[in-house]
MDAnalysis code that builds the backbone (N, CA, C; Angstrom):
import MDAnalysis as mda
import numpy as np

u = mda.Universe.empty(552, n_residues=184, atom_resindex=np.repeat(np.arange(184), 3), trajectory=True)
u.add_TopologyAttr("name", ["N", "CA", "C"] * 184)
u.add_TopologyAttr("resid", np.arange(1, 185))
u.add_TopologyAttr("resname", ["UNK", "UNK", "UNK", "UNK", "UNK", "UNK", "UNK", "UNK", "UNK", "UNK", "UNK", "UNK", "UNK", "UNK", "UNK", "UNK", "UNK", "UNK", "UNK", "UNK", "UNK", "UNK", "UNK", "UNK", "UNK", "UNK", "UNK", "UNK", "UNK", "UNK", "UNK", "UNK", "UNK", "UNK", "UNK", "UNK", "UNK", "UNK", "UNK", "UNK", "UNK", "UNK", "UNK", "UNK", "UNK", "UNK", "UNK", "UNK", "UNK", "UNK", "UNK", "UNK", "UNK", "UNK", "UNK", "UNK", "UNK", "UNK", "UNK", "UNK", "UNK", "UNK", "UNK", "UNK", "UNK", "UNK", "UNK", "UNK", "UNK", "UNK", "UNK", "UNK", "UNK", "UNK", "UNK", "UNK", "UNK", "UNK", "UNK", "UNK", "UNK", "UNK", "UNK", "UNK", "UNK", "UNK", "UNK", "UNK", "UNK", "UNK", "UNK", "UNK", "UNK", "UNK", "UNK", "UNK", "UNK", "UNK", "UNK", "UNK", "UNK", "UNK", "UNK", "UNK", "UNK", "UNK", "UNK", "UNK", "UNK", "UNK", "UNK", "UNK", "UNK", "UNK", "UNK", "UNK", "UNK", "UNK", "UNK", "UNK", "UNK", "UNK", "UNK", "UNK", "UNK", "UNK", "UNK", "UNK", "UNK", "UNK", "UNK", "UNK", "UNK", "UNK", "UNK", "UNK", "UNK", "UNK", "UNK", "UNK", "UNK", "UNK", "UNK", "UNK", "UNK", "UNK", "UNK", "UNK", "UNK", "UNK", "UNK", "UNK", "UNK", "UNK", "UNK", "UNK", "UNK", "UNK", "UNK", "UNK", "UNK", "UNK", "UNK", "UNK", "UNK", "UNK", "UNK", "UNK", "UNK", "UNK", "UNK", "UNK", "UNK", "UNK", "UNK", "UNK", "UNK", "UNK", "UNK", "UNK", "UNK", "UNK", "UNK", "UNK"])
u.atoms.positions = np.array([
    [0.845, -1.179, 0.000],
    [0.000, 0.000, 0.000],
    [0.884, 1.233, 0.000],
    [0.377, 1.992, -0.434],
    [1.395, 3.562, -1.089],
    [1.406, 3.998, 0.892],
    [2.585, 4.834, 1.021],
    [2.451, 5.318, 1.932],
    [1.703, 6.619, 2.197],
    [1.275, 7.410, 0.968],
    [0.972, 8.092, 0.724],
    [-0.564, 8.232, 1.720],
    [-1.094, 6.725, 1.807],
    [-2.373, 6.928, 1.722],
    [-2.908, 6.384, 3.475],
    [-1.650, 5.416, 3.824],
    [-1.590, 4.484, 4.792],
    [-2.379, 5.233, 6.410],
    [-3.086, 5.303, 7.065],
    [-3.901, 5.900, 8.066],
    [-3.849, 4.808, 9.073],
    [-3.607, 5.208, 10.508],
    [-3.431, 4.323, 11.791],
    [-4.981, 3.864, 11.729],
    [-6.223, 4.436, 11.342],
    [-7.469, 4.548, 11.537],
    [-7.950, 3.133, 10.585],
    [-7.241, 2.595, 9.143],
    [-7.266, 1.944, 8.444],
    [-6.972, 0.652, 8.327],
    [-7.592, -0.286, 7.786],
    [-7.118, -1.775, 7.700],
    [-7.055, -2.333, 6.544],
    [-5.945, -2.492, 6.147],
    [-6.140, -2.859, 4.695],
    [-6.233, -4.868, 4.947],
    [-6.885, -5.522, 3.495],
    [-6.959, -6.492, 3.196],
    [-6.438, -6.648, 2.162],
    [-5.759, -7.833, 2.153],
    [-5.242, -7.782, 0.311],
    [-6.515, -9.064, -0.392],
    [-7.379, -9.588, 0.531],
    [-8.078, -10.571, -0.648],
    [-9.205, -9.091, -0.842],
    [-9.330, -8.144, -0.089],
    [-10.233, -7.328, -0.579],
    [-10.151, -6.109, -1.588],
    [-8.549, -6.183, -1.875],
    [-7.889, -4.672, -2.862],
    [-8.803, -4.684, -4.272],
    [-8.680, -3.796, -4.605],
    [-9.512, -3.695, -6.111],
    [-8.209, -2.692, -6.831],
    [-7.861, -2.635, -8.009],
    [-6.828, -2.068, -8.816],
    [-6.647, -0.418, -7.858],
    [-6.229, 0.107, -7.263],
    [-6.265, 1.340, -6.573],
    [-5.860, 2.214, -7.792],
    [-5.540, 2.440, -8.701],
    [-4.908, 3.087, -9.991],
    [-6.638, 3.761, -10.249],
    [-6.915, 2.389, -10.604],
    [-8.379, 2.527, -11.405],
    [-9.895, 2.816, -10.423],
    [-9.348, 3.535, -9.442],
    [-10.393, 3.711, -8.406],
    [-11.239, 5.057, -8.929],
    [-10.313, 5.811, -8.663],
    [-11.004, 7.454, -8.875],
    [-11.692, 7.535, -10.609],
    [-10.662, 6.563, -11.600],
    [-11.962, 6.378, -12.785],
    [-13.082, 5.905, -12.540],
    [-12.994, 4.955, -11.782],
    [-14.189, 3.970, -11.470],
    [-15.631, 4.943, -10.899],
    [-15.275, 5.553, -9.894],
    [-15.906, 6.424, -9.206],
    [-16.428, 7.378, -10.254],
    [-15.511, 7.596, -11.179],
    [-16.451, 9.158, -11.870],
    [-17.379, 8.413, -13.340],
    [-17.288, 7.159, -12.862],
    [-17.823, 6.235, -14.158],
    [-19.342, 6.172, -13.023],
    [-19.164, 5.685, -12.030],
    [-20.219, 5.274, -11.182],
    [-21.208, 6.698, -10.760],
    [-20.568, 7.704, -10.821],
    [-21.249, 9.130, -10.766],
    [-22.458, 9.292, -11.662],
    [-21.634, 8.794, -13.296],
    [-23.146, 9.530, -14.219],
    [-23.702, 8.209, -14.387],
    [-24.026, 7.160, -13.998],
    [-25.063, 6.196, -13.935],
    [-26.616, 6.487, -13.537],
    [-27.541, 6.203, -14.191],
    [-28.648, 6.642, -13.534],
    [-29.083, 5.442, -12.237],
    [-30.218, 5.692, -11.208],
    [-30.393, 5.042, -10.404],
    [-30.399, 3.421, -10.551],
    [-31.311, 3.252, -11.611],
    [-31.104, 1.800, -11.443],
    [-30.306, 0.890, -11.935],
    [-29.420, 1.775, -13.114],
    [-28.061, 0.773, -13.592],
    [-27.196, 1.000, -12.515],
    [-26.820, 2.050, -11.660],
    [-26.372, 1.872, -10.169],
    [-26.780, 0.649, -9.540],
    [-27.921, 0.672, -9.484],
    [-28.062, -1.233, -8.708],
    [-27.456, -2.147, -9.653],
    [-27.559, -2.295, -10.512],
    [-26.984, -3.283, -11.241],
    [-25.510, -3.659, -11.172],
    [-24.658, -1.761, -10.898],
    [-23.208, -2.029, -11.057],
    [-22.518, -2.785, -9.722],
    [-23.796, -2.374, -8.262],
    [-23.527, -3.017, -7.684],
    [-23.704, -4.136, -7.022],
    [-24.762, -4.699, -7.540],
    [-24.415, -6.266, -7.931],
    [-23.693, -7.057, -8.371],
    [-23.175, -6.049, -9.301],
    [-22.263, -6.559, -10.102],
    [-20.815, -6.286, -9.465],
    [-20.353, -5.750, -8.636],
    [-19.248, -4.711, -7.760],
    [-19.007, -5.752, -6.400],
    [-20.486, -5.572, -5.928],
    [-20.304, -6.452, -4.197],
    [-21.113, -7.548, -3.751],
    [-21.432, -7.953, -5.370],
    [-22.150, -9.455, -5.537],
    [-23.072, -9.705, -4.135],
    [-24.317, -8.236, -4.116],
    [-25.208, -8.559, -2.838],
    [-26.177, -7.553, -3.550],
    [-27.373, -7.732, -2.694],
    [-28.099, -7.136, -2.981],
    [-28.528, -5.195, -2.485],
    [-28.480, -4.603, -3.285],
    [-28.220, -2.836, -3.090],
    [-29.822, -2.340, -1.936],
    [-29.498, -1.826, -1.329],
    [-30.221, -1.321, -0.264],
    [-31.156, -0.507, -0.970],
    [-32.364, -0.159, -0.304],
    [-33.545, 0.262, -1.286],
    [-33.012, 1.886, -0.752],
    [-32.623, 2.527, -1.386],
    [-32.058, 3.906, -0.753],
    [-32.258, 4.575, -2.238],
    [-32.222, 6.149, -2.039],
    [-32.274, 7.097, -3.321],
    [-30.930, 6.916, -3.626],
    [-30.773, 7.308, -5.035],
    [-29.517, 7.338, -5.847],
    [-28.749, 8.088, -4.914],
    [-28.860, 9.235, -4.879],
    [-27.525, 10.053, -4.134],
    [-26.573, 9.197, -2.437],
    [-27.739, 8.637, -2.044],
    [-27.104, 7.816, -0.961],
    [-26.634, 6.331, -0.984],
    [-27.225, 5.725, -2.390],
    [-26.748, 4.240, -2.954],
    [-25.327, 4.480, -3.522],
    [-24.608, 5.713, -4.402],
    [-24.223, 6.287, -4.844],
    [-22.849, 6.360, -3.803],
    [-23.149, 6.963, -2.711],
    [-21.961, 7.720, -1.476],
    [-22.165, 6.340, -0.821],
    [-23.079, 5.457, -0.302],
    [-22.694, 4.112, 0.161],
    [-21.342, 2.998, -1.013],
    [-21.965, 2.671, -2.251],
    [-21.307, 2.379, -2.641],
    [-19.941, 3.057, -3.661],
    [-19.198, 3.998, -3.207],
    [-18.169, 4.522, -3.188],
    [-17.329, 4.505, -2.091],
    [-18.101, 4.333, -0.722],
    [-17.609, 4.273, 0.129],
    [-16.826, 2.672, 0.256],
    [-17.912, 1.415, 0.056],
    [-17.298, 0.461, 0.121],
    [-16.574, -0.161, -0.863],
    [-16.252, 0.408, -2.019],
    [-15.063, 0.784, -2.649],
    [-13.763, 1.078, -2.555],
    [-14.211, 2.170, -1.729],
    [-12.819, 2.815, -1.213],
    [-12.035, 1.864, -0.146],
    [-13.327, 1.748, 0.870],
    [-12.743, 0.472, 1.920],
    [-11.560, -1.070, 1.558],
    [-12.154, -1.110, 0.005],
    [-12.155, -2.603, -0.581],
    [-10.173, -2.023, -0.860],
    [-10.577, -0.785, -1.808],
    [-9.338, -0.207, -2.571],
    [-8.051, 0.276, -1.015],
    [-8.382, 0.887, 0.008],
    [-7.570, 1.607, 0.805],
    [-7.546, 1.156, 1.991],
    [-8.361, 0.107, 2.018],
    [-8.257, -0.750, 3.457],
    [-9.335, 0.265, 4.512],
    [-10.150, -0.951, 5.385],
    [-11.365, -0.321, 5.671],
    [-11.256, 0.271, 7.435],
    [-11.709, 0.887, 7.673],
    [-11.509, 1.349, 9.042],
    [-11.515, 0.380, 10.269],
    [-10.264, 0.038, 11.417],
    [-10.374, -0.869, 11.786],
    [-11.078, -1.447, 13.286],
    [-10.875, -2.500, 13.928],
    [-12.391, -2.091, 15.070],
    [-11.852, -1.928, 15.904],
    [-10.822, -1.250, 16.399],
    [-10.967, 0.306, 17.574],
    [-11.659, 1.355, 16.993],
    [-12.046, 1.725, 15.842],
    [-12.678, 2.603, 15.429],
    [-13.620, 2.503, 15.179],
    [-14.196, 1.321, 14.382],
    [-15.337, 1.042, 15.023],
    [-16.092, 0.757, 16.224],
    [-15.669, 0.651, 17.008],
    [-16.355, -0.051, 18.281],
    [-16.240, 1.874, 18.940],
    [-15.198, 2.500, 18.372],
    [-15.711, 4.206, 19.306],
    [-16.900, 4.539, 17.994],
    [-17.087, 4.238, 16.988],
    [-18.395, 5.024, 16.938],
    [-19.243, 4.643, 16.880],
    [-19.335, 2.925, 16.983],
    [-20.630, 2.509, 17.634],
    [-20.536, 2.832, 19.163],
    [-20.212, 2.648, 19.874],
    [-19.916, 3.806, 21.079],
    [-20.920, 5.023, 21.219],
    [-20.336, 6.093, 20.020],
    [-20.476, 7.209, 19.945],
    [-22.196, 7.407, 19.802],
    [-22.911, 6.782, 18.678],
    [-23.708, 6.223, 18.263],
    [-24.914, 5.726, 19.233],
    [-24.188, 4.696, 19.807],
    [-24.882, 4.583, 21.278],
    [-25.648, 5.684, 22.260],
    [-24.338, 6.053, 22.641],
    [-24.571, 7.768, 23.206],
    [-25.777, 8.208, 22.802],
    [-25.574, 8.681, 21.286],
    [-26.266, 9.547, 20.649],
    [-27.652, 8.523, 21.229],
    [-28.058, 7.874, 20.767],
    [-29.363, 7.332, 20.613],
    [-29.781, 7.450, 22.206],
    [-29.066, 6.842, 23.470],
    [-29.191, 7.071, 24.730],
    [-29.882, 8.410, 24.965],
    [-29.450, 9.345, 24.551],
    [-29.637, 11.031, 25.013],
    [-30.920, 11.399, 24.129],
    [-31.111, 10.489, 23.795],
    [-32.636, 11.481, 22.460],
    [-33.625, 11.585, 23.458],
    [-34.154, 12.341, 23.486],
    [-35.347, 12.719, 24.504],
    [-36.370, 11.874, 24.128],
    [-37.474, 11.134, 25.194],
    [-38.428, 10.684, 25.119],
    [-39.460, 11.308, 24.032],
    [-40.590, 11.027, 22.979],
    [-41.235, 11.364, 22.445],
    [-41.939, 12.644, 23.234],
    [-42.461, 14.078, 23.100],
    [-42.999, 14.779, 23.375],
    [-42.713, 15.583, 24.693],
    [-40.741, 15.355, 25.159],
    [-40.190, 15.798, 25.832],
    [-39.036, 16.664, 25.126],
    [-38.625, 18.066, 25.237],
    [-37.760, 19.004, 24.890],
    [-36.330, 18.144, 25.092],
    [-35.791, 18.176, 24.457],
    [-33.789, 18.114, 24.355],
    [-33.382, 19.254, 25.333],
    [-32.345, 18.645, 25.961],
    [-31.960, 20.111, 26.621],
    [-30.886, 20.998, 25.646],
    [-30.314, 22.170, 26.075],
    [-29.626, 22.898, 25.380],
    [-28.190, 22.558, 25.223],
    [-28.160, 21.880, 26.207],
    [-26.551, 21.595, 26.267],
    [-26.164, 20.553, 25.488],
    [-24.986, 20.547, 24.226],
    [-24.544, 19.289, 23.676],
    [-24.300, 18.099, 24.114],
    [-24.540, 17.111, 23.654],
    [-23.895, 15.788, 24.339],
    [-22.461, 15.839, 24.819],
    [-22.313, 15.215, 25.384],
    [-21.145, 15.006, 25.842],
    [-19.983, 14.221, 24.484],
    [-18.768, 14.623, 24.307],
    [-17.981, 13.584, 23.313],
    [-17.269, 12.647, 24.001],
    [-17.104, 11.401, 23.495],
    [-16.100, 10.577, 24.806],
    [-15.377, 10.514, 24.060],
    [-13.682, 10.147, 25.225],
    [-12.589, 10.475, 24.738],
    [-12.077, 9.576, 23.625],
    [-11.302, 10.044, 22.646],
    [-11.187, 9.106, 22.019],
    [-9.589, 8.402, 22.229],
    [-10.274, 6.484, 22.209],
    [-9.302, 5.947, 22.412],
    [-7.829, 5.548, 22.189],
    [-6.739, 5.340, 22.771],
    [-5.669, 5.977, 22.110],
    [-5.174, 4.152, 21.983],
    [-4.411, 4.364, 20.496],
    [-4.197, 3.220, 19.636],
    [-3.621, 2.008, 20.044],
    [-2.734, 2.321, 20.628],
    [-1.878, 1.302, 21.599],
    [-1.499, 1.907, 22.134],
    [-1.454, 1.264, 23.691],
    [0.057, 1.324, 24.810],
    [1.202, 1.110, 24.624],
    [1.451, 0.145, 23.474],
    [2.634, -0.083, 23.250],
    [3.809, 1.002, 22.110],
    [4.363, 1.087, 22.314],
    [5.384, 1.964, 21.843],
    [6.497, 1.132, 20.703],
    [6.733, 1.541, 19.804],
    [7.733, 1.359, 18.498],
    [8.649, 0.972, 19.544],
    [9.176, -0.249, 19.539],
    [11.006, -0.629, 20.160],
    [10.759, -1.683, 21.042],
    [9.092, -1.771, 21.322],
    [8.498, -2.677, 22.632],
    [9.007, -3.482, 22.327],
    [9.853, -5.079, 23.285],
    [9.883, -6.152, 23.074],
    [9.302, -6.524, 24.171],
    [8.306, -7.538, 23.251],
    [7.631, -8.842, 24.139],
    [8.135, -10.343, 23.858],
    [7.921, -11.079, 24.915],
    [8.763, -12.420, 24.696],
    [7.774, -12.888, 25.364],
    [8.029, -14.583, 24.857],
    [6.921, -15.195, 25.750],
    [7.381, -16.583, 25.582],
    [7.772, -17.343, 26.334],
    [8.298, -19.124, 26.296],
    [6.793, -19.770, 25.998],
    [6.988, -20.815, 24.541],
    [5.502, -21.227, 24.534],
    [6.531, -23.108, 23.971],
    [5.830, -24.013, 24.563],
    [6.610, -25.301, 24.572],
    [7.836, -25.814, 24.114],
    [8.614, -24.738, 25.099],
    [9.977, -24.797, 25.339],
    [10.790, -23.892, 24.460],
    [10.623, -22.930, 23.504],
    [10.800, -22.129, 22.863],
    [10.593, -20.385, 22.987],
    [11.414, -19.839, 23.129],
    [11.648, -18.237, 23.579],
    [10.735, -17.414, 22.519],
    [9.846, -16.540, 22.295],
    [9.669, -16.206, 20.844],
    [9.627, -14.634, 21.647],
    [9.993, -14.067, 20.385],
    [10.343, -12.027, 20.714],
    [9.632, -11.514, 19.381],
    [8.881, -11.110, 20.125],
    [8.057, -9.916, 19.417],
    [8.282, -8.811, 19.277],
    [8.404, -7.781, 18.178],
    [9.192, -6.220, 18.321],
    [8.126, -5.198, 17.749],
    [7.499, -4.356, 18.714],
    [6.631, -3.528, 17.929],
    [6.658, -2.495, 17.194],
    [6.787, -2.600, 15.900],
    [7.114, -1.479, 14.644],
    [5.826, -0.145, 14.925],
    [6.390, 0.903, 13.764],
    [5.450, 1.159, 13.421],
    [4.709, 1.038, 12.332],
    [4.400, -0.306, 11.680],
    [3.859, -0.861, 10.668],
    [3.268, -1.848, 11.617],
    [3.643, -2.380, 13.095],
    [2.579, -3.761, 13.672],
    [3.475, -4.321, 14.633],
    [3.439, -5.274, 14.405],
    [4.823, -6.580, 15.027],
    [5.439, -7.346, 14.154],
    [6.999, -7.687, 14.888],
    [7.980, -7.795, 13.870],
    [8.252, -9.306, 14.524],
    [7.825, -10.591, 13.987],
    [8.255, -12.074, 14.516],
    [9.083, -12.725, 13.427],
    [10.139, -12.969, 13.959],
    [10.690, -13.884, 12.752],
    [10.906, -13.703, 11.814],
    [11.019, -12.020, 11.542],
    [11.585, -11.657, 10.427],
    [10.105, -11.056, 9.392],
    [9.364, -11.174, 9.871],
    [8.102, -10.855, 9.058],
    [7.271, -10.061, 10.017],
    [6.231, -9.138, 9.215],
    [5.673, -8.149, 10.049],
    [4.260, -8.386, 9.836],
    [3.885, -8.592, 11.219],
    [1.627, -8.686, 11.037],
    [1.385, -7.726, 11.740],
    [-0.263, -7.427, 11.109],
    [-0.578, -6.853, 12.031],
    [-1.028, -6.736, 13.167],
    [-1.285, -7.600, 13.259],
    [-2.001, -7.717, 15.647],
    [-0.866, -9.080, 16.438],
    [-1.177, -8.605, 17.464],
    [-0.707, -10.309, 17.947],
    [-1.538, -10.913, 18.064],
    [-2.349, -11.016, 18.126],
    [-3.695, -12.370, 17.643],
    [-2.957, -13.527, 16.555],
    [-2.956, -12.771, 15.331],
    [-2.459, -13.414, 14.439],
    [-1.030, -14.192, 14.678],
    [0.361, -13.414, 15.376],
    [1.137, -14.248, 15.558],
    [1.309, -15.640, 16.470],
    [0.481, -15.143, 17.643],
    [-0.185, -16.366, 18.697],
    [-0.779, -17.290, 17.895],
    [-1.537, -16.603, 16.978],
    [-2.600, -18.124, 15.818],
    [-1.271, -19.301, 15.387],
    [0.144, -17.962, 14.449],
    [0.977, -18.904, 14.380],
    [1.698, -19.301, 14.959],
    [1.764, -19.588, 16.192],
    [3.445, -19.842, 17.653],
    [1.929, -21.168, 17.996],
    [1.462, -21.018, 18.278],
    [0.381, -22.086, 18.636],
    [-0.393, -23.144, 17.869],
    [-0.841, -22.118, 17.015],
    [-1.546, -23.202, 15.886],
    [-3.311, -23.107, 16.448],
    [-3.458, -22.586, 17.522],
    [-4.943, -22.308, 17.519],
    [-4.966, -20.565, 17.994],
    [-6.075, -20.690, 17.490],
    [-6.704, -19.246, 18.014],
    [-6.599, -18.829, 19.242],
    [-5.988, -17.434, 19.520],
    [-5.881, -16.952, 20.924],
    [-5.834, -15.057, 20.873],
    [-6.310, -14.600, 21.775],
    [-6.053, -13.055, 22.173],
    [-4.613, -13.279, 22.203],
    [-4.387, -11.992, 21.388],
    [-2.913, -11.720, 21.253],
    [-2.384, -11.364, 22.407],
    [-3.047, -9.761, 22.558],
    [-2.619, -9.382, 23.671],
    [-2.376, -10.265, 25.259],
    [-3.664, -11.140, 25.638],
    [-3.426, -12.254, 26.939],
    [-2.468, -13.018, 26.945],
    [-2.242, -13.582, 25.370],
    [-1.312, -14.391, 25.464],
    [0.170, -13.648, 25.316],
    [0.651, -12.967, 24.858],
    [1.672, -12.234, 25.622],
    [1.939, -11.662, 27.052],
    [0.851, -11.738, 27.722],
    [0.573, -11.222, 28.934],
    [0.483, -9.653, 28.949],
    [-0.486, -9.112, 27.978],
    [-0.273, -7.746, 28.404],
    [-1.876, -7.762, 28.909],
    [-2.347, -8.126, 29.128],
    [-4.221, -8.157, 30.037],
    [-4.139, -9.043, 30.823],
    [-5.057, -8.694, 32.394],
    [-4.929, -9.743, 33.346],
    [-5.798, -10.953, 32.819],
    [-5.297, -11.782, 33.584],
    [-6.503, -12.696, 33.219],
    [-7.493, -12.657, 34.546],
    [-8.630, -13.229, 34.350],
    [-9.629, -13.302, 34.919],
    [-9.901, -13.365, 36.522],
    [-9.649, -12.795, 37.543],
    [-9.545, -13.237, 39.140],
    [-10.795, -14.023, 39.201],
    [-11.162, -15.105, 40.487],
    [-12.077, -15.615, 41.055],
    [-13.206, -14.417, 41.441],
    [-14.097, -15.068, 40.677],
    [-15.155, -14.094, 40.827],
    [-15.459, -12.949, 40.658],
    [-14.489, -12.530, 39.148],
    [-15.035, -11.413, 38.670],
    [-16.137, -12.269, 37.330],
    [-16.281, -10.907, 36.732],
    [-17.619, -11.171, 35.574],
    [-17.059, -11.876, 34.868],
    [-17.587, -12.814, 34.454],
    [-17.004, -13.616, 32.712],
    [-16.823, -14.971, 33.023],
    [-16.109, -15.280, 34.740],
    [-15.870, -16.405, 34.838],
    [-17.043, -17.463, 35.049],
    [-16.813, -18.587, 34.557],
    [-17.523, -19.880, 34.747],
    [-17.685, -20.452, 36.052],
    [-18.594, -20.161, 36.624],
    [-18.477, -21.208, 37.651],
    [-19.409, -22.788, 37.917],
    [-17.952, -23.275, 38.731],
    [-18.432, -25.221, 38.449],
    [-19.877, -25.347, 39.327],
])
């Protein structure tokens, strides 16, 4: 991905890239379409069915998930603050046939990306083997190759699925008798 374009806010996929060259043609091709060959293109685009919406908003939806496909799509720390945000909003709407007050909602803070810092090394002994993790600023650096979460490198040091972060030990795990745990 160009660096040009690369955003901490962003997630790119590569089974999801579409030619990025041929994006901004694409877009001004998808502009003078009338409404319903718009449904068609995107059927034909995101092989699903197009939301019953007016042109101008079928239009800015599907450009948007375009762009996502082409520049990598926003990732879920960012989602989860504006469903968050969202939340809020809907929380604070005044009951039917009750006034809003004057004062704005409140904004909550927004969350900051990682704790971890460019230079971090994490290590972790997993069946009998040392493994060092180095946190770039492109992700984590294992073995000579760079991913992006530790989820994914735990998937590979293990071979099953695990929280990245726990399994490095950067989150507690669970005390007796807090929320979440099972009891016998």
């Amino acid at each position: 991905m160009d660096a040009s374009v690369t955003s901490p806010h962003y997630q790119q996929r590569e089974s999801d890239t579409i030619d990025q060259v041929h994006h901004d043609q694409l877009l001004t091709e998808l502009s003078s379409l009338d409404h319903q060959d718009l449904r068609v293109r995107w059927r034909k685009l995101l092989r699903t069915q197009p939301p019953d919406l007016q042109r101008t908003l079928l239009l800015r939806l599907l450009a948007y998930r375009l762009q996502a496909r082409a520049y990598g799509n926003l990732d879920r720390e960012t989602v989860r603050y504006l469903n968050h945000v969202a939340r809020e909003s809907l929380r604070r709407k005044p009951e039917p046939g009750r006034r809003n007050a004057k004062a704005p909602p409140p904004i909550p803070p927004v969350p900051t990306r990682s704790r971890l810092k460019p230079g971090t090394l994490l290590a972790r002994e997993f069946n009998g083997t040392i493994h060092r993790v180095t946190v770039t600023h492109e992700g984590f650096s294992w073995q000579g190759n760079t991913h992006s979460s530790l989820s994914e490198i735990a998937r590979l040091i293990t071979g099953t699925r695990w929280n990245g972060p726990r399994f490095f030990g950067l989150r507690d795990k669970l005390e007796k008798g807090q929320v979440g745990e099972k009891n016998p």
